[in-house]
C-alpha positions as CSV (number, residue, x, y, z in Angstrom):
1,X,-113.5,-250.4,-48.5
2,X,-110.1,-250.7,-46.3
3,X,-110.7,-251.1,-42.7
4,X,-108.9,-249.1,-40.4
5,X,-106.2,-250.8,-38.3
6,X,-108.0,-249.8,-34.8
7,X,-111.0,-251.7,-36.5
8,X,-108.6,-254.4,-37.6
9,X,-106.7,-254.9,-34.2
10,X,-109.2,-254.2,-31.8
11,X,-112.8,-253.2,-32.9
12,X,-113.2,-257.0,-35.3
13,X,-111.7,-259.0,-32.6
14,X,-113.9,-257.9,-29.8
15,X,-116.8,-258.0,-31.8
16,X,-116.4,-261.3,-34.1
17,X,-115.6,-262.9,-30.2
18,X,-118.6,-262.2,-28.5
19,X,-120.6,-263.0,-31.3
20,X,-118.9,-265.9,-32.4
21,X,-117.6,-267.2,-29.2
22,X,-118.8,-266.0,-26.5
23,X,-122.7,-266.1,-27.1
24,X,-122.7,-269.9,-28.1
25,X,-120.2,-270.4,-25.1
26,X,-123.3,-268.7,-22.7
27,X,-126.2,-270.4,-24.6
28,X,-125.1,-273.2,-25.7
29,X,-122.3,-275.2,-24.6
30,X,-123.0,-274.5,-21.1
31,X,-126.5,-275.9,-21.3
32,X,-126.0,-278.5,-23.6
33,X,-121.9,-279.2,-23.3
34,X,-122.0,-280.2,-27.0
35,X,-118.1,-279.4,-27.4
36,X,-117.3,-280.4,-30.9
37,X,-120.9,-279.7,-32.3
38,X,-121.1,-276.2,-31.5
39,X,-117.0,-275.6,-32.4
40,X,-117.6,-276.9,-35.7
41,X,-121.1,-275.1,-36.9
42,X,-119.3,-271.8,-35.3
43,X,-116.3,-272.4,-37.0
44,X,-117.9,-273.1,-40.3
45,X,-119.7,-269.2,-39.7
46,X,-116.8,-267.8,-38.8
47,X,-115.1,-268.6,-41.7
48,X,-118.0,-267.7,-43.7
49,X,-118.0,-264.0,-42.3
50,X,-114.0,-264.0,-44.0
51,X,-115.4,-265.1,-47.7
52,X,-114.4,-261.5,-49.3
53,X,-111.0,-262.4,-48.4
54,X,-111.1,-265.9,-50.6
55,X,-111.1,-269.5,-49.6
56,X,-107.8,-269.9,-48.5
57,X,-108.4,-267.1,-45.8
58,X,-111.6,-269.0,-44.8
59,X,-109.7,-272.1,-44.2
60,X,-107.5,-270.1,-42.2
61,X,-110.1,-268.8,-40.4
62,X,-112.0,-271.9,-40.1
63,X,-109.0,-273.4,-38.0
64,X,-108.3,-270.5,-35.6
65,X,-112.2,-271.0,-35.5
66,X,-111.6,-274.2,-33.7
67,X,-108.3,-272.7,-31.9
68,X,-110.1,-269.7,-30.9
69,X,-112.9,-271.8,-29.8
70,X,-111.0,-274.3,-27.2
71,X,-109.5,-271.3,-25.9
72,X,-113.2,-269.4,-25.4
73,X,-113.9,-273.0,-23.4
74,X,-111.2,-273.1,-21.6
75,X,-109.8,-269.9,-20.8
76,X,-112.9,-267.5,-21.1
77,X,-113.4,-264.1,-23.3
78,X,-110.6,-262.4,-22.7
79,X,-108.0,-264.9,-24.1
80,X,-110.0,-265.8,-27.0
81,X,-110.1,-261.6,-28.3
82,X,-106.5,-261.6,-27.1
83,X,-105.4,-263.9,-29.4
84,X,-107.6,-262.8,-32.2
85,X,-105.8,-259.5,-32.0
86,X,-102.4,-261.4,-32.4
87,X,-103.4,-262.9,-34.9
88,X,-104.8,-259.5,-37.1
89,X,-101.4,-258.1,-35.6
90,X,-99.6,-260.8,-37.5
91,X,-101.6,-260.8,-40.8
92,X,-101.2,-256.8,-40.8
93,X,-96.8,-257.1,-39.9
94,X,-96.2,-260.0,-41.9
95,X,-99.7,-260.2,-44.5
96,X,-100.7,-263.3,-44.2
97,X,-103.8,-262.4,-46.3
98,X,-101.5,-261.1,-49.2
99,X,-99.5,-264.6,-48.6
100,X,-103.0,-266.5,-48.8
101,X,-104.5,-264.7,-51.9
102,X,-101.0,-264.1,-53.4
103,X,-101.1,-260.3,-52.8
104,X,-105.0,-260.0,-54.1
105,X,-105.8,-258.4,-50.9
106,X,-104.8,-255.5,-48.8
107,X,-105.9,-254.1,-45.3
């Protein structure tokens, strides 16, 4: 099933962020201040919510997990969804999924 460019560029970003960043910001690196810990495991299941578009796309994802979560620490929510959108604005211009899976996948 395609996903609609809205829900590509706007609707996945907000949502993957305050799921994946934002909640274990609130609930867990504030109490605990476990930086690298809690950027890793959500990193690791963020990537894994990216397998239908293959392992190189999780690896992918798996490092602006880590990118998107020092800027969720340091920046706040806003920054982090801002750059997610970039980046879904990049992979839709330029496909870097097609580069990646070597034109196996399309938006």
């Amino acid at each position: 099933m395609k996903q609609s460019l809205f829900g590509a560029v706007i609707r996945a970003p907000i949502v993957e962020e305050i799921i994946f960043s934002f909640f274990p910001y609130q609930f867990l690196y504030l109490p605990t201040g476990m930086f690298w810990e809690i950027g890793l495991v959500r990193s690791v299941l963020f990537s894994l919510i990216h397998w239908k578009f293959g392992l190189p796309f999780m690896i992918y994802a798996f490092i602006f997990g880590l990118v998107g979560w020092a800027i969720m620490v340091n920046y706040g929510l806003i920054f982090v969804i801002l750059a997610h959108c970039l980046l879904n604005i990049i992979d839709w211009r330029i496909g870097t999924r097609r580069i990646l899976t070597k034109g196996k996948f399309t938006l």
